[in-house]
C-alpha positions in Angstrom: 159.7 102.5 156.5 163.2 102.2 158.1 163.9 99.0 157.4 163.0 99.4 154.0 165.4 102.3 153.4 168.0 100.9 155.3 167.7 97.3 153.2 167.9 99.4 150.3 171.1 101.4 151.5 173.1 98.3 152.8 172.4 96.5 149.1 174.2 99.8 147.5 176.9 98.8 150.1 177.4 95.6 148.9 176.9 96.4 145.2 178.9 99.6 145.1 181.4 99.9 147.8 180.2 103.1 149.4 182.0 103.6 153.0 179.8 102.1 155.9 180.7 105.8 158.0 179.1 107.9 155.0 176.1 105.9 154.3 175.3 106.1 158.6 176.4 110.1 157.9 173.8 110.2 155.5 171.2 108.2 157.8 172.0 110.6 160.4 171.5 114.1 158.3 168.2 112.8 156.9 166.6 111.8 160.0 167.9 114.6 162.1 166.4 117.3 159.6 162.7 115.4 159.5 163.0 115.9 163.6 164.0 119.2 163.6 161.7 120.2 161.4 159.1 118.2 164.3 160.3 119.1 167.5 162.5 122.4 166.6 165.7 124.0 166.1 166.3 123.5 169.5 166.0 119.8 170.3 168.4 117.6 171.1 168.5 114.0 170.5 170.7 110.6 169.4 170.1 108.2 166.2 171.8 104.8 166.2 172.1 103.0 162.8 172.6 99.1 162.6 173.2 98.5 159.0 173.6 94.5 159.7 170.4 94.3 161.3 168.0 96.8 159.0 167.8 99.1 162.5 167.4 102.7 163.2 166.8 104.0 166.9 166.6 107.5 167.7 166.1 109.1 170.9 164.9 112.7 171.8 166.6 113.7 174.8 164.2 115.5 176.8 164.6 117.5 180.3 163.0 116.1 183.1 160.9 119.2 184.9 158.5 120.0 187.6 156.4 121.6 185.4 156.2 121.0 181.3 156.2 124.0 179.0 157.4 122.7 176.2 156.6 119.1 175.2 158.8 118.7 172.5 162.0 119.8 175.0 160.7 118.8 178.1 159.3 115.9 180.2 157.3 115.4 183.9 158.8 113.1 186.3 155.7 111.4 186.6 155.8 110.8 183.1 159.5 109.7 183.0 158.9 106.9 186.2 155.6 105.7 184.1 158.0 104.9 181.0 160.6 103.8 183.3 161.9 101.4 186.2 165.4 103.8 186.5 166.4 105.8 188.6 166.0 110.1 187.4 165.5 113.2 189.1 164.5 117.0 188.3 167.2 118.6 186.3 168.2 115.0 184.2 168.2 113.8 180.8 166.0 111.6 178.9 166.2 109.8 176.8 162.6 109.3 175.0 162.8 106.2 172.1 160.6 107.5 169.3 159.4 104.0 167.4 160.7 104.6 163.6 157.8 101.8 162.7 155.2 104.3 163.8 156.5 107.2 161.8 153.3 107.8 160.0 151.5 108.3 163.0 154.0 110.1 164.6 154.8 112.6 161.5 152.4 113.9 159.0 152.4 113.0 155.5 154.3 115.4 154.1 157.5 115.2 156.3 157.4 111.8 155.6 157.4 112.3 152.1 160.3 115.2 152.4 162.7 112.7 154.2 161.6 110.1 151.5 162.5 112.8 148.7 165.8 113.2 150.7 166.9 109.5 150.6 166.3 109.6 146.7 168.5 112.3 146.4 171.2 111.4 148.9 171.2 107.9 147.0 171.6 109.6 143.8 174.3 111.7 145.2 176.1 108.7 146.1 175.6 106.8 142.9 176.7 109.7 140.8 180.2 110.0 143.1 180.3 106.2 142.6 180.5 106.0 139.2 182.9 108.9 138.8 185.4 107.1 140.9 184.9 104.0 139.1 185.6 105.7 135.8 187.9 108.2 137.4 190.1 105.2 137.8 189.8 103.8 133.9 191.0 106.4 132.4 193.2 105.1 129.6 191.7 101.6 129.9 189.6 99.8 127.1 185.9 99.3 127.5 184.1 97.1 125.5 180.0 98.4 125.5 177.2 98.1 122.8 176.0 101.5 120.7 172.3 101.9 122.2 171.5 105.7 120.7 173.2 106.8 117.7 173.4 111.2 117.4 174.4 113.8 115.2 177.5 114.8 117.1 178.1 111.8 119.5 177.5 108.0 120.2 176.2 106.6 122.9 177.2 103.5 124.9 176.0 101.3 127.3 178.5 99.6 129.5 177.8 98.2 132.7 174.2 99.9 132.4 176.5 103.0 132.6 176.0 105.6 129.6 179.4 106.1 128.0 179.8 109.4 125.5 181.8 108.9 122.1 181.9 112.5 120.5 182.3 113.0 116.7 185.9 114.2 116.9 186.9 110.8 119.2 185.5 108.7 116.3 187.7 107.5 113.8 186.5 109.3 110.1 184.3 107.4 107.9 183.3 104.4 110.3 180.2 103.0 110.5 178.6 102.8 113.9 175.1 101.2 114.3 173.0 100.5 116.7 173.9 97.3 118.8 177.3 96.9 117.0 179.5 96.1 120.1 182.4 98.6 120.0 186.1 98.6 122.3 187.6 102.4 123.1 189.4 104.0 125.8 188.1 106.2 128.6 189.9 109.3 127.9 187.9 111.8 130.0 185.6 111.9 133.1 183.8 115.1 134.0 182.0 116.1 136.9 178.2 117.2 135.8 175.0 118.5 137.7 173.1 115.1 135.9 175.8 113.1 136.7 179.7 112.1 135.3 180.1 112.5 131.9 182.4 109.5 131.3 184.4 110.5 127.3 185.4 107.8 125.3 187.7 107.7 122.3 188.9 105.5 119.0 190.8 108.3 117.8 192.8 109.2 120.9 196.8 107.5 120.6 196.0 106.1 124.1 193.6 103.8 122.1 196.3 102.6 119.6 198.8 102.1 122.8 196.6 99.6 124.8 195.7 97.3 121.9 200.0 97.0 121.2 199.5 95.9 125.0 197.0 93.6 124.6 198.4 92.4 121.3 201.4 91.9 122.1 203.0 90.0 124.8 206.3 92.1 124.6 205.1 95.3 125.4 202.4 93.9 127.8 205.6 92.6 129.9 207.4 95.8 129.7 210.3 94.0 127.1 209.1 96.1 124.2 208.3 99.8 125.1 206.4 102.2 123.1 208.0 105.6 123.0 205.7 107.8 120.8 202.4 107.3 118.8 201.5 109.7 116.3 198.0 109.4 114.5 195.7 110.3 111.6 192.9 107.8 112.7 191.8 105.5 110.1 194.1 106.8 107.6 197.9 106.2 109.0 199.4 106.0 111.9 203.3 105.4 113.2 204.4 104.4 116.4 208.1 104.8 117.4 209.5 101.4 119.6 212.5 100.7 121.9 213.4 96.9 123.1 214.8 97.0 126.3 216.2 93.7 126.0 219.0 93.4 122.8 217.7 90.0 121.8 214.6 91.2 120.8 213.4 93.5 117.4 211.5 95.5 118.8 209.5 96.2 115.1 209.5 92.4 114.6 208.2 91.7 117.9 205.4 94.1 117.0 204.9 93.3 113.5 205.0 89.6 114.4 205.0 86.2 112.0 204.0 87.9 108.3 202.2 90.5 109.7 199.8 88.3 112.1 200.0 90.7 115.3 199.7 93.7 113.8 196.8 93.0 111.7 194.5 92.8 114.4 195.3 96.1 115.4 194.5 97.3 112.0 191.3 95.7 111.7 190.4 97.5 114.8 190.9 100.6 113.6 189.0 100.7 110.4 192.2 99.4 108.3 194.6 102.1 109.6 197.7 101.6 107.9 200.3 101.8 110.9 204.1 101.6 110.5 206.5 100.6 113.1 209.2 102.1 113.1 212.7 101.6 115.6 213.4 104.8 118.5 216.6 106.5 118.6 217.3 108.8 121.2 219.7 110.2 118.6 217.5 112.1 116.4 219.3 112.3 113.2 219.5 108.5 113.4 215.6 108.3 114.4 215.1 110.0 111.2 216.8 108.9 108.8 216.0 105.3 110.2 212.1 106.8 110.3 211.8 107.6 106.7 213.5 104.8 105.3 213.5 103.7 102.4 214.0 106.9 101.0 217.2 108.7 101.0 218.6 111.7 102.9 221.4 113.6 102.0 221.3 115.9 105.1 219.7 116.9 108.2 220.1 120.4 110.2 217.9 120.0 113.7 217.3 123.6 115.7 216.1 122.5 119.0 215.5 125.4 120.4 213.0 126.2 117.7 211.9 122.4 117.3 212.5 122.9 113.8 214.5 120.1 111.4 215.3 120.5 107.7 216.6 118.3 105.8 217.9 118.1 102.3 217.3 115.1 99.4 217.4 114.7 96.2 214.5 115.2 94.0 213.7 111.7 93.4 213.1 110.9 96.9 210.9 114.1 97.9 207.9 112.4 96.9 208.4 109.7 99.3 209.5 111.4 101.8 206.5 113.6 101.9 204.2 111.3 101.3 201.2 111.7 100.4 199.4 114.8 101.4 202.2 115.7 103.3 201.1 112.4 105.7 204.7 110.8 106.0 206.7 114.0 107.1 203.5 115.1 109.0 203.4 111.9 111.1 207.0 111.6 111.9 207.3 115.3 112.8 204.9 114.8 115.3 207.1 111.7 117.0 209.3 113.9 117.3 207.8 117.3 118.7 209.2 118.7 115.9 208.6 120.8 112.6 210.5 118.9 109.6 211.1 121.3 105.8 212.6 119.4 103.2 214.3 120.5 100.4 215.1 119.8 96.8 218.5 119.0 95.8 218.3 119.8 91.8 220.1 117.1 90.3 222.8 118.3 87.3 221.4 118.1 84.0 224.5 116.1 82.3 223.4 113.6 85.5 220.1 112.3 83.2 220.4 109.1 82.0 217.3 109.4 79.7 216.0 112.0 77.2 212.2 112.0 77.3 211.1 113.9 74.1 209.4 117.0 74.1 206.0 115.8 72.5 205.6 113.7 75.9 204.7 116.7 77.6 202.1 118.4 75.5 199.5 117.9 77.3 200.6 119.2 80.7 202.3 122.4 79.0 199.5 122.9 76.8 199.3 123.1 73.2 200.8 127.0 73.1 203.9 126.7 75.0 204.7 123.1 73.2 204.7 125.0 69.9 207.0 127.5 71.1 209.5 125.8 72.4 209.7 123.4 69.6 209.8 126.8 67.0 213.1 127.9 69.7 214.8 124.6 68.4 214.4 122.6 71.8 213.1 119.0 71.0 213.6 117.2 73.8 213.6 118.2 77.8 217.2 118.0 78.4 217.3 120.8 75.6 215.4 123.4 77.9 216.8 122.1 81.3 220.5 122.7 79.7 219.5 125.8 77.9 218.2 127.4 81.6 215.5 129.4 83.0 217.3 133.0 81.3 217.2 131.7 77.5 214.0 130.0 77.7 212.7 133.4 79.1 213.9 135.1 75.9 211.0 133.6 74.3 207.8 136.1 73.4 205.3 135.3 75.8 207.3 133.5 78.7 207.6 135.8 82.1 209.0 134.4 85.1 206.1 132.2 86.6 205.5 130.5 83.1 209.1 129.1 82.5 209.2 128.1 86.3 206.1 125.9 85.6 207.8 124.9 82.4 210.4 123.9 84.5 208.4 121.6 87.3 206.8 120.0 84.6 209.9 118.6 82.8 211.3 117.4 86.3 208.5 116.0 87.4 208.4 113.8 84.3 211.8 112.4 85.1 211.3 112.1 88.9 208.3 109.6 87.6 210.5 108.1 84.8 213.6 107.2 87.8 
């Protein structure tokens, strides 16, 4: 039995790392509570482990007595010098070898079985503290594993015949996932569990995004190229915000690379995320207007204490600005740590180069406000923009809220026409 345990200890040694003190600590607290629970609270005695030779010796120390009243504490003389060629007397210690070999002699079945049931869960102990250090210590690495059980709210992975958790929100939206795809995420997460570590990993999490731009590209792998903010929708858009700390080097090209070859990996990756690359500025007014490029900025307020930026553009360019959903100024608000409102600059009427004629817009004002309009002599849009939100108002049926729609309709048309 001993050599068997211990041969099955020193290969988790070997395999797994686990400190040589602990493992003998562990030896030592499994052994000594089977021979308590034999000889008593009371006895005393020594066990020796020899993890290179597969031995365990224990000794019960034992009191050497005239008379014995207790065997399991005390020991005859006689006895002693029949066991023994050395030298004891009355009143000594010792110490009596139990042979581990002859345990099931020695201990009935069921303390056996108990110190068996002990090893198990020591072992298990050990392994579970194991692999939380080993993944403890990945956090914001990559993995690569295969998909072995697929769930309603999670994915699992096997990696290193360790069970990996992907939860539903660390997915990136609308991928497929089947079983036996092979699949590369980060570890974003290890937790401490009664079962065992739950080890969390992610596609969605911008730690993801930031170690294939190192293992992409050579630049920011080497420190030359330095990533200073990520900001994600995964699997729609994402834009990451880079700095070259050597002048030589564009730090977008060195990203983007040779028409588009580096980053297209990382796209692929991710489901086809479209992701920009965009320079850093520590100056924020330059970051942005760099950031939303092309489109054109008239002006930018920034209130840092409030982490709040508006900015001010002509109608034209609100559209892409925004972008679509609200994606663009979403994003790049979030490189920033900051809130961005944009606002319209109406452009003067006399500044239209085009007329667009009032019949164009008939179906998005409707058939009844169309009619109207063309009864109160305006023909064309320009007519109403010049004629202003007060005389179009005069007309029966128009309140407020109806002439401003009338209003976002007409612009709108030539935002799309410029």
């Amino acid at each position: 039995m001993s050599q068997e345990i211990v041969e099955a200890f020193t290969q988790l040694v070997k395999g797994k790392g686990v400190d040589k003190d602990i493992l003998i600590g562990i030896f030592e607290e499994v052994f000594a509570t089977l021979l308590r629970k034999k000889f008593g609270e009371k006895a005393q005695f020594e066990i020796i482990v020899n993890l290179e030779r597969g031995e365990i010796q224990i000794f019960l120390e034992k009191e050497i007595v005239e008379k014995v009243k207790d065997p399991r504490t005390q020991i005859s003389l006689e006895e002693v010098k029949q066991k023994t060629d050395e030298e004891f007397e009355i009143g000594d210690i010792y110490p009596e070898e139990i042979d581990v070999s002859q345990f099931g002699k020695f201990f009935d079945r069921r303390l056996i079985n108990q110190a068996k049931q002990l090893f198990n869960q020591k072992l298990r102990e050990i392994e579970k503290e194991i692999i939380y250090k080993e993944y403890s210590q990945k956090i914001g690495d990559i993995v690569v594993g295969d998909i072995y059980q697929i769930r309603k709210d999670e994915i699992l992975v096997n990696h290193n015949k360790n069970e990996l958790i992907l939860p539903r929100e660390e997915q990136i939206p609308k991928e497929k996932y089947r079983k036996g795809d092979v699949i590369r995420a980060v570890v974003k997460e290890v937790i401490k569990d009664k079962k065992g570590p739950k080890i969390i990993i992610s596609r969605a999490d911008n730690m993801f995004l930031a170690r294939l731009f190192e293992m992409e590209i050579p630049e920011i792998f080497d420190g030359v190229v330095e990533i200073k903010g990520i900001a994600r929708e995964p699997g729609e858009r994402a834009k990451v915000a880079v700095i070259s700390n050597d002048e030589r080097i564009d730090p977008v090209g060195a990203c983007v690379g040779m028409k588009g070859v580096r980053i297209h990996s990382i796209v692929k990756e991710l489901n086809n995320e479209n992701i920009d690359v965009v320079p850093w500025y520590d100056d924020k007014e330059q970051f942005l207007k760099r950031a939303f490029h092309p489109a054109k900025i008239k002006k930018i307020e920034i209130d840092e204490a409030n982490k709040k930026v508006i900015m001010w553009a002509d109608a034209d360019q609100i559209s892409m600005i925004v972008g679509r959903g609200g994606q663009n100024i979403n994003l790049i608000g979030k490189l920033i740590g900051m809130d961005i409102d944009v606002i319209r600059v109406e452009k003067p009427i006399e500044e239209y180069e085009v007329d667009i004629e009032l019949i164009d817009f008939k179906d998005e004002l409707g058939q009844d406000v169309y009619e109207k309009l063309i009864n109160a002599g305006y023909d064309t849009a320009v007519d109403v923009l010049k004629a202003g939100k007060e005389r179009i108002k005069e007309i029966e049926g128009f309140d407020e809220e109806k002439v401003d729609e009338i209003f976002t309709i007409l612009k709108e048309g030539f935002e799309e026409e410029t």
